[in-house]
C-alpha positions in Angstrom: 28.1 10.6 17.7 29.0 8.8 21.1 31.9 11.4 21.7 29.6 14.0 21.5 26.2 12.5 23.5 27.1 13.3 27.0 26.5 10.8 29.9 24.6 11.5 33.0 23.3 10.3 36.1 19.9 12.8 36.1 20.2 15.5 33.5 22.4 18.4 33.8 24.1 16.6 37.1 27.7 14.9 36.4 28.2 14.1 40.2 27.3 11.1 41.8 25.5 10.1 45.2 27.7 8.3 47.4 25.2 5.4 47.3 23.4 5.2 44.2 19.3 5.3 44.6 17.2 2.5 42.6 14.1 5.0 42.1 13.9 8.7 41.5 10.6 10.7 40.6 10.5 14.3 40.1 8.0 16.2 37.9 9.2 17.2 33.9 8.8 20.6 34.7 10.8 20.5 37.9 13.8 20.1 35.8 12.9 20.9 32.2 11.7 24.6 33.3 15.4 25.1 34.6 16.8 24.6 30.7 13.7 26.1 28.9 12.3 23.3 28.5 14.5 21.7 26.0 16.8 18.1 27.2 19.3 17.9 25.2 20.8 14.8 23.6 22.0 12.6 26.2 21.9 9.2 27.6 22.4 7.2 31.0 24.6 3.9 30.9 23.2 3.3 34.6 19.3 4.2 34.2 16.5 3.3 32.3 13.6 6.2 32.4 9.7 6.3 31.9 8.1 9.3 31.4 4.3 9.7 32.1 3.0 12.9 30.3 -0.9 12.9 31.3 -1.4 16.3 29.0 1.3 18.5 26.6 3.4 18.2 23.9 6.9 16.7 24.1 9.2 17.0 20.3 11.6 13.6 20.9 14.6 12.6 19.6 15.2 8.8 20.3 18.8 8.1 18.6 18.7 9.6 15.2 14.9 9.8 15.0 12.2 12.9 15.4 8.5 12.7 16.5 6.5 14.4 18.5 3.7 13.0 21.3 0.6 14.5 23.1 -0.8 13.4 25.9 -1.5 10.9 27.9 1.3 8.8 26.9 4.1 7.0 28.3 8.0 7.1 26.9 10.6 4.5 27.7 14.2 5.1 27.6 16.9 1.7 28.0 20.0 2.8 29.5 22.5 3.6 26.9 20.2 4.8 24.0 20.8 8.9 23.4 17.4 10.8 24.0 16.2 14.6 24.2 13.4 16.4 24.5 11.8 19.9 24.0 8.7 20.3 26.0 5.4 22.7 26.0 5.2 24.9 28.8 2.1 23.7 29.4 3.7 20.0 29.8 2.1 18.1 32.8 3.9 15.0 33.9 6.5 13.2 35.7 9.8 11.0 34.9 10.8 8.3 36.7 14.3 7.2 36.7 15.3 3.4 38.2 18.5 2.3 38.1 18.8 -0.9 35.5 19.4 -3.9 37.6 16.9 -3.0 39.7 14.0 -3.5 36.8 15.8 -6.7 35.9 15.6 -7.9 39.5 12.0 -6.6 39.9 11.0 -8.8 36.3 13.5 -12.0 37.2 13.1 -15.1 34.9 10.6 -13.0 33.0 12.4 -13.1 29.7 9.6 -12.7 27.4 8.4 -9.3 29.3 12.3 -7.7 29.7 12.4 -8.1 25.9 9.7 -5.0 25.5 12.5 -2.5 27.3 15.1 -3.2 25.2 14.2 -0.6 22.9 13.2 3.1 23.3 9.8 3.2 22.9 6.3 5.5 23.0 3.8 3.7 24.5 0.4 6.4 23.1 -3.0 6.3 24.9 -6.2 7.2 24.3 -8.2 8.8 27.8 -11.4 6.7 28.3 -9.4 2.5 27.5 -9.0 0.6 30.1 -5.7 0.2 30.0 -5.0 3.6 30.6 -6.8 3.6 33.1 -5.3 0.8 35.5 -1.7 2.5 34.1 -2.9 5.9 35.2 -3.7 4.6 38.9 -0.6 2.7 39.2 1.7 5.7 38.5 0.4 7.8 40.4 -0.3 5.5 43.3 3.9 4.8 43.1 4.7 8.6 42.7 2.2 9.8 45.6 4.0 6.9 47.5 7.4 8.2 46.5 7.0 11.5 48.3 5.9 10.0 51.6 7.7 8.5 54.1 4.8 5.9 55.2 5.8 2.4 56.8 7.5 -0.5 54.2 7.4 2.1 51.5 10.2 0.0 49.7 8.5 -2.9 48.9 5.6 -0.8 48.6 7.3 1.0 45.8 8.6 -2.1 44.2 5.4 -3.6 44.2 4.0 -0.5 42.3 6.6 -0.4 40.0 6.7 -4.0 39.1 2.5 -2.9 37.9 3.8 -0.2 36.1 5.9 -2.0 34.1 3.4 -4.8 33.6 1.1 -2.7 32.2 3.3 -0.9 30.2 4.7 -4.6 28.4 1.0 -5.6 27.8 0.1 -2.2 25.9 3.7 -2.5 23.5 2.3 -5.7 23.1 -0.6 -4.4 21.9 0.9 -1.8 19.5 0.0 -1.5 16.1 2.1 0.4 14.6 5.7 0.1 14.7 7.9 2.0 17.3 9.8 5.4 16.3 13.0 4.0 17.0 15.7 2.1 16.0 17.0 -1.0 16.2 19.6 -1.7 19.2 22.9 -1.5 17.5 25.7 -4.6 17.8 27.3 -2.6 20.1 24.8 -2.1 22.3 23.7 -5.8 22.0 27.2 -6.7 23.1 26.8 -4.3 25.8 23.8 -5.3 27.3 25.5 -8.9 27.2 28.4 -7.6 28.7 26.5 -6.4 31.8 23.7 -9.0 32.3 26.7 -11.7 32.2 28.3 -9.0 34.7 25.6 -9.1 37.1 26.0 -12.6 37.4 29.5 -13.3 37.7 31.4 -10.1 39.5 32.1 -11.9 42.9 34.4 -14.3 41.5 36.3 -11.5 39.6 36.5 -13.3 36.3 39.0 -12.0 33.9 37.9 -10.1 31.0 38.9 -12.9 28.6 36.2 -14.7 30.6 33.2 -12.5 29.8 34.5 -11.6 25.5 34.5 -15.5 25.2 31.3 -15.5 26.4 30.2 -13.1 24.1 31.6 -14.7 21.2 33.9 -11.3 20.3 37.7 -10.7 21.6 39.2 -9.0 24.8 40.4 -5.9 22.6 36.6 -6.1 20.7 35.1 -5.9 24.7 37.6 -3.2 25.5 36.8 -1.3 22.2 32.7 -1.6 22.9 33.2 -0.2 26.3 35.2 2.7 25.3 33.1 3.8 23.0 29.7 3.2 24.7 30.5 4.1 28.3 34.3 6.0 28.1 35.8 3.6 30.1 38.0 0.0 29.3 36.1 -3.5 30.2 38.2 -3.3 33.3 36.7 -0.4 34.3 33.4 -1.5 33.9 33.9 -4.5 36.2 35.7 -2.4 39.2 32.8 0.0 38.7 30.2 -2.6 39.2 32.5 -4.0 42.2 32.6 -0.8 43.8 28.9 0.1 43.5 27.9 -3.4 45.5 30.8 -2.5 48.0 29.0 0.6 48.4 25.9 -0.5 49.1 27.0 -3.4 51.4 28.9 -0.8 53.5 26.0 1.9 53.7 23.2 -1.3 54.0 24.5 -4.1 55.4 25.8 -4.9 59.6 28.8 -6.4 57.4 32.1 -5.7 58.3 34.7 -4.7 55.7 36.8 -7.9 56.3 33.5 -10.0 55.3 32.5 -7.2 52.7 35.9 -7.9 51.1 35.3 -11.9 51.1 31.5 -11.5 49.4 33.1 -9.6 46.9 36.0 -12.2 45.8 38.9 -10.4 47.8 41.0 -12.8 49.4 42.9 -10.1 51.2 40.7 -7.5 52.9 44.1 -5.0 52.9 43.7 -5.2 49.3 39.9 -4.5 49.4 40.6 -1.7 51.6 43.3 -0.4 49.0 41.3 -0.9 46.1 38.0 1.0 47.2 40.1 3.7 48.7 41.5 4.1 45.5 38.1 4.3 43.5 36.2 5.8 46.1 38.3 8.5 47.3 38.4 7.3 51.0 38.4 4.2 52.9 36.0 2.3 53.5 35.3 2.5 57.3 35.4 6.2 56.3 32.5 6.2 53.7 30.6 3.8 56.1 30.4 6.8 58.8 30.4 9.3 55.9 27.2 7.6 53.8 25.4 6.5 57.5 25.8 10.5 59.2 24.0 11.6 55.7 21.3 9.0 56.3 20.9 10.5 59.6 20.4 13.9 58.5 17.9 12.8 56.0 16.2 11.1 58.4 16.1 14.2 61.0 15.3 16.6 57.9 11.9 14.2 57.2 11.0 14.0 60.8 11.2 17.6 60.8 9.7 18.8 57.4 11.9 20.5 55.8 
């Protein structure tokens, strides 16, 4: 099954942004009503996603299980775990898509909440409990907010988000019954591991021997996880995660690629320079007016409305 679940960034797109985005919001019929309303199986190994369905019917497959769920409910998908969906056409709500470490950031030394999202989950309501009701408000206070262009809308967002979540954690908390899904396999586990350990450690460029000891499995076990989880060797995974912080320190920070190269454990900044050209496709100076010119046109397209 994982040769044959593909990966994406958003549905039904294989390209990537130059910079990725920590939040995306669009509607489910915005993209559903494009494939007749059916997602097939599929799964993100950047992304985790909510999806708030306020009235419909959704059929889901989490993994290797079936249900189906009405509205008002919420779903949440983990990066990594395969999910589809066929939808009513009558389907009104909205998916939210944030990239992983940006919900671990947002819920930092909050160990006992992050364990709720580890797991695909349906998170039913019923209309008139209170719960609802405080969830209700804070999603779509965060997705109102997400379509303006008001003053601090980023910490704004993060604040709302951070809610969202929250509330979420406290009504799986709540659950009676037990989740349709299954448990995270080793794999996964490893995985997971693999990244949060990742996260922590990628400026000083450990080896992979470094982060498989750590894990308790071998270099060739790591290598094997990652390859059939994500397509690519443990390697990979660690010059991906390099390149996505070089990325955003060139489109985000006043840094200069000399100093980029030093926060990211390259002694040698000709090295840097060779080794995101490589991944990247251009140099870095040239991604930095590249990345910054589409700012600027997004910026002129908002001022302008269109």
């Amino acid at each position: 099954m994982k040769h044959s679940v593909p990966t994406y960034a958003l549905y039904g797109e294989h390209g990537k942004n130059l910079v990725h985005e920590s939040l995306h919001c669009e509607s489910i019929p915005q993209r559903s009503s494009l494939y007749d309303w059916e997602i097939k199986l599929h799964r993100h190994d950047l992304f985790v996603q909510i999806l708030y369905i306020r009235s419909g019917r959704a059929d889901i497959q989490f993994e290797d299980s079936r249900f189906t769920a009405h509205g008002p409910c919420a779903l949440f998908v983990p990066a990594l775990h395969a999910h589809g969906f066929r939808f009513s056409e009558d389907i009104d709500g909205s998916v939210i898509t944030i990239v992983t470490q940006h919900v671990d950031n947002l819920l930092a030394g909050q160990a006992n909440l992050l364990a709720h999202f580890q797991s695909p989950r349906h998170i039913p309501f019923e209309p008139e409990e209170p719960g609802y009701r405080a969830f209700s408000q804070s999603i779509e206070l965060l997705l109102a907010e997400y379509g303006e262009a008001h003053p601090w809308r980023l910490p704004l967002l993060g604040s709302l988000l951070a809610s969202v979540l929250i509330l979420l954690a406290r009504k799986i908390a709540t659950q009676a019954h037990v989740d349709p899904s299954r448990r995270s396999s080793r794999s996964v586990v490893h995985l997971h591991r693999f990244k949060a350990l990742l996260n922590r450690n990628f400026r000083e460029q450990r080896a992979i021997t470094f982060y498989a000891e750590r894990l308790g499995i071998t270099p060739t076990q790591l290598n094997r996880i990652c390859r059939e989880e994500l397509g690519l060797s443990a390697l990979g995974v660690i010059n991906n995660r390099l390149l996505t912080e070089a990325r955003r320190d060139l489109a985000y920070s006043s840094l200069s690629v000399k100093e980029i190269a030093l926060t990211l454990g390259f002694s040698d900044p000709s090295y840097f320079s060779r080794f995101f050209t490589k991944h990247a496709g251009m140099s870095p100076s040239d991604f930095r007016i590249k990345v910054r010119d589409q700012f600027d046109q997004e910026r002129a397209s908002a001022v302008s409305g269109t």
